[in-house]
C-alpha positions as a Markdown table, in Angstrom:
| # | Residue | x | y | z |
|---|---|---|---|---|
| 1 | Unk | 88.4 | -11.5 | -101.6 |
| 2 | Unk | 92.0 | -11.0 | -100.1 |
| 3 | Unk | 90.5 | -8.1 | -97.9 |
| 4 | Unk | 87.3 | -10.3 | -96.9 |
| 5 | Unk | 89.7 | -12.8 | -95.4 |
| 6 | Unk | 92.3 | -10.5 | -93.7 |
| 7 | Unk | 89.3 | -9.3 | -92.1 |
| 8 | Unk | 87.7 | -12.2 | -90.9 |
| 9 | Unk | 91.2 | -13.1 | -89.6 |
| 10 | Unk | 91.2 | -10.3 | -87.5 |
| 11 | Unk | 87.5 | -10.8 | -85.9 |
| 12 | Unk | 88.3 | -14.1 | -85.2 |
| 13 | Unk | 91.2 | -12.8 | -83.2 |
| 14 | Unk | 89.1 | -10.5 | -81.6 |
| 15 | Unk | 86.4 | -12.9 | -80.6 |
| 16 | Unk | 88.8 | -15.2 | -79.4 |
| 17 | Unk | 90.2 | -12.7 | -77.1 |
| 18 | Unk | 86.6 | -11.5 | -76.0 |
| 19 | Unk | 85.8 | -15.4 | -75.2 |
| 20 | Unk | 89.2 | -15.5 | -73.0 |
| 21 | Unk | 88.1 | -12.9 | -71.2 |
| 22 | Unk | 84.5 | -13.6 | -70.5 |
| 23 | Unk | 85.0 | -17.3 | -70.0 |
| 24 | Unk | 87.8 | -15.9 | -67.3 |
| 25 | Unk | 85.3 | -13.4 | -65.4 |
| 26 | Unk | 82.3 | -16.4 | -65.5 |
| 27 | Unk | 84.7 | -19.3 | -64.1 |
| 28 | Unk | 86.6 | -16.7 | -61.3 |
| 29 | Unk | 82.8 | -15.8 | -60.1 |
| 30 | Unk | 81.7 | -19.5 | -59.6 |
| 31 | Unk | 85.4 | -20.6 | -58.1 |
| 32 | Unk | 84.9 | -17.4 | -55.5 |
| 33 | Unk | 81.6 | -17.6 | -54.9 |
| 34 | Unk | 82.5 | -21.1 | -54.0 |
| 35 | Unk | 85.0 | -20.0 | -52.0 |
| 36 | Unk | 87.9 | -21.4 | -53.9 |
| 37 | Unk | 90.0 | -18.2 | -53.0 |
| 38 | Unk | 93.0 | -17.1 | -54.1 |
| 39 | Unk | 93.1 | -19.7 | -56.8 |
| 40 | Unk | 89.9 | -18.8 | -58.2 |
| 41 | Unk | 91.6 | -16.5 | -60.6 |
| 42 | Unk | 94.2 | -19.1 | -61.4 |
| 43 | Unk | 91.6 | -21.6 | -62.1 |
| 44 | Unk | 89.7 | -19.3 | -64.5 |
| 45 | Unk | 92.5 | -18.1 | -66.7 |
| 46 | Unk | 93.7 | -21.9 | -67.2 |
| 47 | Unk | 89.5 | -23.1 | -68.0 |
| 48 | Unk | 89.1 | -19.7 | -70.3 |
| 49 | Unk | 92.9 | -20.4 | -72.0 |
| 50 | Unk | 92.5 | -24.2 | -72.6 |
| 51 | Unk | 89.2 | -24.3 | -73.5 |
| 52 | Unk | 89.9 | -21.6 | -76.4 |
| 53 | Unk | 92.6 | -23.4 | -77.6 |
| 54 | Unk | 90.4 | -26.4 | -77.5 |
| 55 | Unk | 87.8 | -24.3 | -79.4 |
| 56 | Unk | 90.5 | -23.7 | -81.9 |
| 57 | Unk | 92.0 | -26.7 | -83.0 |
| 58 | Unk | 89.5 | -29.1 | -82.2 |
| 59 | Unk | 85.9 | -27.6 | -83.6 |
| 60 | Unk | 86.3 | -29.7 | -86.4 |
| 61 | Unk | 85.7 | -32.3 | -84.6 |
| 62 | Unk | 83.4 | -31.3 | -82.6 |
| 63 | Unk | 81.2 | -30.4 | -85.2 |
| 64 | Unk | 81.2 | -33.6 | -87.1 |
| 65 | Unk | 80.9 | -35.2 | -84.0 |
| 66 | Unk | 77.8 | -33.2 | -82.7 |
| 67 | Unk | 76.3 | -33.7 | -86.4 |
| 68 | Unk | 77.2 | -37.7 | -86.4 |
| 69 | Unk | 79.3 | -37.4 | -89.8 |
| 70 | Unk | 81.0 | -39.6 | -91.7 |
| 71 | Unk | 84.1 | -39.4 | -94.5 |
| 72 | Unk | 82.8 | -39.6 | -97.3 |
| 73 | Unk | 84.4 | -42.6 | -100.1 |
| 74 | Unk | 84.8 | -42.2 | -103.7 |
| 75 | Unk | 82.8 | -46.0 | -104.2 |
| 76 | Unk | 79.9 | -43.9 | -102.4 |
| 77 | Unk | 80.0 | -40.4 | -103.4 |
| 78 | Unk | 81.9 | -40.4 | -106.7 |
| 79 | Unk | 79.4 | -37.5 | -107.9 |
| 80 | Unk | 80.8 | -35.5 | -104.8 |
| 81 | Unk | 84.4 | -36.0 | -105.4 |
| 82 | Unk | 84.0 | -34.9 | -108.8 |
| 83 | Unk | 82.5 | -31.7 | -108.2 |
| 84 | Unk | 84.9 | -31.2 | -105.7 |
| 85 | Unk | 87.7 | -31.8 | -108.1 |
| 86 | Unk | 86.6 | -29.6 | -111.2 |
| 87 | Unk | 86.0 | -26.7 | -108.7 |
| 88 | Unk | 89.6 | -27.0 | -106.7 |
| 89 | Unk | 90.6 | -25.3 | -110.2 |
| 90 | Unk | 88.4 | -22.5 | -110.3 |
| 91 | Unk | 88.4 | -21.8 | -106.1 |
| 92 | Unk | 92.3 | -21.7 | -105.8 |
| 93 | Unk | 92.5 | -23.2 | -102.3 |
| 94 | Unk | 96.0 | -24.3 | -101.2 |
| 95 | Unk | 94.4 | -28.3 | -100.0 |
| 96 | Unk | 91.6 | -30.1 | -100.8 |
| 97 | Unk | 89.0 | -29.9 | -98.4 |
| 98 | Unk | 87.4 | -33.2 | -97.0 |
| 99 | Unk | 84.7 | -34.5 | -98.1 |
| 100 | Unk | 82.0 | -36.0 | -95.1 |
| 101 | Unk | 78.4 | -37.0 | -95.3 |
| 102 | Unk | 75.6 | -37.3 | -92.5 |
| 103 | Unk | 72.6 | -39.8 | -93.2 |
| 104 | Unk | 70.0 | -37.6 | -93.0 |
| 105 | Unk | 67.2 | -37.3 | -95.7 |
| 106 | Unk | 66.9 | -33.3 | -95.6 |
| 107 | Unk | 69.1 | -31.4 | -98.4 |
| 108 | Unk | 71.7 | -29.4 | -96.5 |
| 109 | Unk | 75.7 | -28.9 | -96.2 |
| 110 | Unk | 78.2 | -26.6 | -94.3 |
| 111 | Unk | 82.2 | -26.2 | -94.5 |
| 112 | Unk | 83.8 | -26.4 | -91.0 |
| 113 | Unk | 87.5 | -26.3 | -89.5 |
| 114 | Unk | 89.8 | -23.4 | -88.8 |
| 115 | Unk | 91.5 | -22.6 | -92.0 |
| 116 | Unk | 91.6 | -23.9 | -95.6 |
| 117 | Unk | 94.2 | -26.0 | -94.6 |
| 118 | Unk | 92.6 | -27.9 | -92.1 |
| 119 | Unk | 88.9 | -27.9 | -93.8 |
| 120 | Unk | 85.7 | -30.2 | -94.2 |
| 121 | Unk | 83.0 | -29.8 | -96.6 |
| 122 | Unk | 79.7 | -31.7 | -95.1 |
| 123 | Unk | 76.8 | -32.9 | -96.9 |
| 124 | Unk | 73.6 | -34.7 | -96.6 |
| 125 | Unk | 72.5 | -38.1 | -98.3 |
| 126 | Unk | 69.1 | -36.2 | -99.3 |
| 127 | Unk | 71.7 | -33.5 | -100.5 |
| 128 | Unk | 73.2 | -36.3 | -102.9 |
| 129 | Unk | 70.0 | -37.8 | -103.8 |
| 130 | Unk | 67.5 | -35.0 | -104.2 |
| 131 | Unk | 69.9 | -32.6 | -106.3 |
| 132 | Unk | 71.1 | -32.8 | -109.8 |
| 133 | Unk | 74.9 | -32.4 | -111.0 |
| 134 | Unk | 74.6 | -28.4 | -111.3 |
| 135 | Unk | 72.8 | -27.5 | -108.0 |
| 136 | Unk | 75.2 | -29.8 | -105.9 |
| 137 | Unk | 77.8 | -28.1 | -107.7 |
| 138 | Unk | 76.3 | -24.8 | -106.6 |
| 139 | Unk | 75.9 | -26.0 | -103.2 |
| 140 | Unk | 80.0 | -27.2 | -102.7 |
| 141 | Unk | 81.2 | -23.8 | -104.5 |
| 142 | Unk | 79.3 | -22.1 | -101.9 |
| 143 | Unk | 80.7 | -24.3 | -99.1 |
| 144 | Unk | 84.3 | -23.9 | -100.8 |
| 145 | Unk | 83.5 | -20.0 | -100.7 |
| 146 | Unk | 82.8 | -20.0 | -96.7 |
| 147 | Unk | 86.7 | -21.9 | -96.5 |
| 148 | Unk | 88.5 | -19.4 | -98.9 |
| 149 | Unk | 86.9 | -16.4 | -96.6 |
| 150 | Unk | 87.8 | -17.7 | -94.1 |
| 151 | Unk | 84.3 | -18.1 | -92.6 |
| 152 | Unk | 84.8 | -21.5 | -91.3 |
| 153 | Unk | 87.3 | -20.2 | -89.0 |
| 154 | Unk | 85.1 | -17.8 | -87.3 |
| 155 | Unk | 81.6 | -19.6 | -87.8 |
| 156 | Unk | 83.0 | -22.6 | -86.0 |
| 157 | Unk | 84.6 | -21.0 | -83.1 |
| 158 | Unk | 81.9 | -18.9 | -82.4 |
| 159 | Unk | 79.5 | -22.1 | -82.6 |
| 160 | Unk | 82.1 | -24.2 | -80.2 |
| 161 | Unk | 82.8 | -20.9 | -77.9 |
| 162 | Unk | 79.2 | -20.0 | -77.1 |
| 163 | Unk | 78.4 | -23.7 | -76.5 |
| 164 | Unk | 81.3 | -23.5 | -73.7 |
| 165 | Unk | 79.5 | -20.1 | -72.3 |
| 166 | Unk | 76.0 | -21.9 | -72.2 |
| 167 | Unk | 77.3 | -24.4 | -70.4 |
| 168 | Unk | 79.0 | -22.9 | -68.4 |
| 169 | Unk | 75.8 | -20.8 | -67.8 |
| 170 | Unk | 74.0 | -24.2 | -66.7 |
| 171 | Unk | 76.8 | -24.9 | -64.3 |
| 172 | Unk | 76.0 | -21.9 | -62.7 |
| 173 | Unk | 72.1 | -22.3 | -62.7 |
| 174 | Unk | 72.6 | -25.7 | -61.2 |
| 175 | Unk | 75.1 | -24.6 | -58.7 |
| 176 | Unk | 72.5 | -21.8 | -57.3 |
| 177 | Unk | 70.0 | -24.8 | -56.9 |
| 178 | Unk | 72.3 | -26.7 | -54.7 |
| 179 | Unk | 72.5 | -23.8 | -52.7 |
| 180 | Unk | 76.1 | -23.9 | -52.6 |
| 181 | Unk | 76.9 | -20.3 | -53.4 |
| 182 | Unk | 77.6 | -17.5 | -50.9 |
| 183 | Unk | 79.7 | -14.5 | -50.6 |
| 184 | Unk | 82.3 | -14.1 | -48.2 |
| 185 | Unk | 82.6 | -11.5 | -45.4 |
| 186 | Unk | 86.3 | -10.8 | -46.3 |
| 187 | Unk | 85.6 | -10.3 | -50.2 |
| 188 | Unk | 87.9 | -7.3 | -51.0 |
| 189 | Unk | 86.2 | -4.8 | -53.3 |
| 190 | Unk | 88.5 | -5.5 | -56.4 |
| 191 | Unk | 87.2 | -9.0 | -56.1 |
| 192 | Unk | 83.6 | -7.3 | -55.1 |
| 193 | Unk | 83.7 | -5.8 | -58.4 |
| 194 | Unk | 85.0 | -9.1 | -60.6 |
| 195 | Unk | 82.5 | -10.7 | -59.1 |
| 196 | Unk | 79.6 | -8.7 | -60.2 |
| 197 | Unk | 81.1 | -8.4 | -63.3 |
| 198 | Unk | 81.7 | -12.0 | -63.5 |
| 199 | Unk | 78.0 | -12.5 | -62.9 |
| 200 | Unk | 76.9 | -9.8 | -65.7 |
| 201 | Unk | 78.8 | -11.7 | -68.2 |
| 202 | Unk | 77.2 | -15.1 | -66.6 |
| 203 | Unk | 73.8 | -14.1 | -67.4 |
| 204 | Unk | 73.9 | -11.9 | -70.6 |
| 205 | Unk | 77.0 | -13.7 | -72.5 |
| 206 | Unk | 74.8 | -16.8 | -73.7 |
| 207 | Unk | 72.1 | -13.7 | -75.6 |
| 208 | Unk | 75.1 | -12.0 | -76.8 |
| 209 | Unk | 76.9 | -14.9 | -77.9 |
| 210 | Unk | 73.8 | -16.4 | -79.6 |
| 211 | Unk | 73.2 | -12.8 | -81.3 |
| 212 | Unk | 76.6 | -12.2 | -82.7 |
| 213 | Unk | 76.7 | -16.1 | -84.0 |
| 214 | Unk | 73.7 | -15.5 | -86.2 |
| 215 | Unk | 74.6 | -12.0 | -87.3 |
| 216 | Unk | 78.0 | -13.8 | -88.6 |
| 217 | Unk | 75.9 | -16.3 | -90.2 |
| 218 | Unk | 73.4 | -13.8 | -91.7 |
| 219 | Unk | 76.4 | -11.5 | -93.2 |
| 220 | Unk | 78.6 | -13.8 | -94.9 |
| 221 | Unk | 75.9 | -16.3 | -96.4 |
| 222 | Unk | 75.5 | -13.3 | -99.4 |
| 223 | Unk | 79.5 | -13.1 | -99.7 |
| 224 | Unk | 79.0 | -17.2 | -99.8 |
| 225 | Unk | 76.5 | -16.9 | -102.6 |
| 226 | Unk | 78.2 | -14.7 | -104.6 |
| 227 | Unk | 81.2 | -15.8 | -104.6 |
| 228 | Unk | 79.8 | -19.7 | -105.4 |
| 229 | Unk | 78.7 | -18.0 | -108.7 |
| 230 | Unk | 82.2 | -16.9 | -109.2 |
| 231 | Unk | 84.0 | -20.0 | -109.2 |
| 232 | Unk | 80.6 | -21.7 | -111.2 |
| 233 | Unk | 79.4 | -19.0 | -113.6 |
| 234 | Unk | 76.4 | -20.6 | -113.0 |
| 235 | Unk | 73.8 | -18.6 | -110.9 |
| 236 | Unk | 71.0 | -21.0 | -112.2 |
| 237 | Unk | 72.5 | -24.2 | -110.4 |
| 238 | Unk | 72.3 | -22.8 | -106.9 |
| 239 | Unk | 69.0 | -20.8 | -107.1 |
| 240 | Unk | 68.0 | -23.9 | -108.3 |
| 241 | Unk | 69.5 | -25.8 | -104.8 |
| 242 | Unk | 68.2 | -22.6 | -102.7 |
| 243 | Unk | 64.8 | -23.1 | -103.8 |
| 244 | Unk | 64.8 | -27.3 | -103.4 |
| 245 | Unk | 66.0 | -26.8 | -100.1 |
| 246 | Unk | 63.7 | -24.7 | -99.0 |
| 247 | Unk | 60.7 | -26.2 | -99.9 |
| 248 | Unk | 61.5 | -29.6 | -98.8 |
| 249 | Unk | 59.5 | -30.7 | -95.7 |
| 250 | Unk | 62.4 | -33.0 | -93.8 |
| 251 | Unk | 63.6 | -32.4 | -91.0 |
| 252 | Unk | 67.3 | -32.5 | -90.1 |
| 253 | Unk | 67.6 | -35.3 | -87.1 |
| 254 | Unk | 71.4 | -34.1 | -85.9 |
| 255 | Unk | 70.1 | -30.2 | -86.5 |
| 256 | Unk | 71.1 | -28.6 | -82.9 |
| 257 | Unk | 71.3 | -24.7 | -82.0 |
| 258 | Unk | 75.3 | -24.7 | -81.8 |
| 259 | Unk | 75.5 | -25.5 | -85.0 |
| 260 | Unk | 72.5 | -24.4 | -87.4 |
| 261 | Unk | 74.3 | -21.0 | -88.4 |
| 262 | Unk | 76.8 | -23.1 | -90.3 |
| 263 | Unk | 74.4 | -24.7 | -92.6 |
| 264 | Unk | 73.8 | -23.1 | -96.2 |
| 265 | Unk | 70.2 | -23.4 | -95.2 |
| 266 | Unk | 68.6 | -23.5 | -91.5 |
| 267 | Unk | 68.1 | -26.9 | -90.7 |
| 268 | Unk | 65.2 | -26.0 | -88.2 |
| 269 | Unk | 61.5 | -26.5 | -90.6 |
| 270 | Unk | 59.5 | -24.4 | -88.5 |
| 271 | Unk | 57.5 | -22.7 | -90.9 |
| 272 | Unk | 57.3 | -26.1 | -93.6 |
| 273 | Unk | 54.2 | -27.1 | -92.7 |
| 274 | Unk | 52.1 | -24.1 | -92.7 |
| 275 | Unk | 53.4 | -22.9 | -95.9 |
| 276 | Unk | 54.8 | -19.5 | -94.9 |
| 277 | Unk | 57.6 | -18.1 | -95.9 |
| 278 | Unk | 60.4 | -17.4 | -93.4 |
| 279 | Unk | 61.4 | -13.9 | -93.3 |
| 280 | Unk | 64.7 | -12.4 | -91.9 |
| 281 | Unk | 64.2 | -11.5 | -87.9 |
| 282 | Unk | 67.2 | -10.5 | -85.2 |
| 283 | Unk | 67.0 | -14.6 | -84.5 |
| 284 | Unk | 67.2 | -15.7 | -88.1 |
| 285 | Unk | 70.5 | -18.1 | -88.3 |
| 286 | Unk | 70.4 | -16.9 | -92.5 |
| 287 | Unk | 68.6 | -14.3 | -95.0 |
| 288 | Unk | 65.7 | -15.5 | -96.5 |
| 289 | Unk | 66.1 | -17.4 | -99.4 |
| 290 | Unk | 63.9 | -15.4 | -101.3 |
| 291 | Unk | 66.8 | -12.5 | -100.5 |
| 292 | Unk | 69.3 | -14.6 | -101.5 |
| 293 | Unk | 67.7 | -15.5 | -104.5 |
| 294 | Unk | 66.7 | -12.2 | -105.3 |
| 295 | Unk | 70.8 | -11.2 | -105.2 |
| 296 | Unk | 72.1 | -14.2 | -107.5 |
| 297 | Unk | 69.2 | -12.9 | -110.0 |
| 298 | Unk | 70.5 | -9.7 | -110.1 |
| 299 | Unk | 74.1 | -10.8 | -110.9 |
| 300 | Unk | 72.8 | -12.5 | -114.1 |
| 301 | Unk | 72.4 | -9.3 | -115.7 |
């Protein structure tokens, strides 16, 4: 456990870092090819600076806000803050994680904010409703897993980060329509070569960025399980929630693409209505819950 989160520590520094830069090489290419000049590379090391730090300390926020979230009370949710409590015991976190719910009648939840300090545990009304005492308690130790990993930390910045690279992306696209964009004669070839990496970065970064934030997703939701059975000694109550939540046929209103990796389960139905099951592909923001189930049954014995 203490190695799993040392080393999520350390990716997170390293994506951080990798954002700075790329965010710094997409912003200098629009300022010069706008002909900002000399403070082109000023401008783009301020944008690609604050906006991680933004990323950082704020993606809480952002999250709840994107997914329309609200704190949870203990007159509503007293089931909630139960669980919650009985499992603070077994996790070992140093706080207690907030507690938020978003009316919505599809089963789902995800942890959020950048370490267990600072964390949020998110649920669904159809969550609360559609689940008994055991699978919601498998559901929250899974949640409180992702926080004592440390998974929230990188899950959430990657989420917030790649959104900042997409749009920056659309800036770009929109700029090109306005025909406002074209090299100058005096370019030197340093800035020649910035540029063109600039504009590598511009158009692959949003792939990449989308890629590595559902390979994150993919890895850790195993570790997630696992480790949910850990602090429950309960495998039963969250094959159990696995299995509800897949088969039920809502759709999540405040699902968006930034944010579907952090969900235990993908909040995008596509498959629902045809009766398929979903299988694991390079796009695939989780395993397949038949894979995941599979694991927890093989811990039982």
């Amino acid at each position: 456990m203490f190695e799993t989160s040392k080393k999520n520590k350390f990716e997170s520094g390293i994506i951080v870092g990798i954002f700075i830069l790329v965010i710094t090489l997409i912003v200098y290419y629009i300022c010069h090819a706008l002909r900002l000049g000399t403070m082109s590379i000023v401008i783009a090391l301020i944008f690609s600076i604050g906006s991680a730090w933004a990323s950082y300390y704020y993606s809480d926020k952002i999250v709840l806000s994107l997914n329309k979230a609200r704190p949870a009370t203990k007159e509503e949710d007293q089931k909630l803050v139960n669980i919650l409590d009985a499992l603070m015991i077994t996790a070992g976190l140093p706080n207690k994680p907030r507690l938020y719910v978003v009316d919505d009648a599809q089963p789902n939840a995800f942890a959020t904010g950048r370490n267990p300090q600072n964390a949020v545990i998110c649920v669904t009304t159809g969550l609360l409703e559609k689940l008994d005492y055991y699978e919601l308690e498998g559901v929250i130790a899974h949640e409180m897993s992702h926080i004592k990993n440390y998974d929230i930390r990188l899950s959430c910045v990657v989420s917030v980060m790649v959104g900042f690279i997409v749009m920056l992306s659309d800036l770009f696209t929109r700029a090109l329509f306005w025909g406002g964009i074209k090299d100058s004669d005096s370019d030197s070839k340093a800035n020649g070569i910035l540029m063109l990496v600039g504009l590598i970065f511009l158009i692959l970064s949003p792939i990449f960025g989308s890629l590595m934030q559902l390979a994150l997703s993919r890895k850790r939701e195993f570790l997630a399980d696992s480790t949910a059975v850990e602090f429950t000694r309960n495998p039963d109550g969250l094959i159990s929630a696995l299995e509800k939540l897949e088969n039920d046929p809502n759709q999540l209103e405040t699902a968006n693409n930034a944010t579907a990796n952090m969900y235990i389960m993908n909040p995008f139905k596509k498959n629902a209505k045809n009766g398929k099951k979903r299988s694991t592909n390079i796009w695939s923001t989780h395993p397949s819950t038949a894979d995941r189930i599979e694991a927890l049954r093989n811990l039982k014995y």
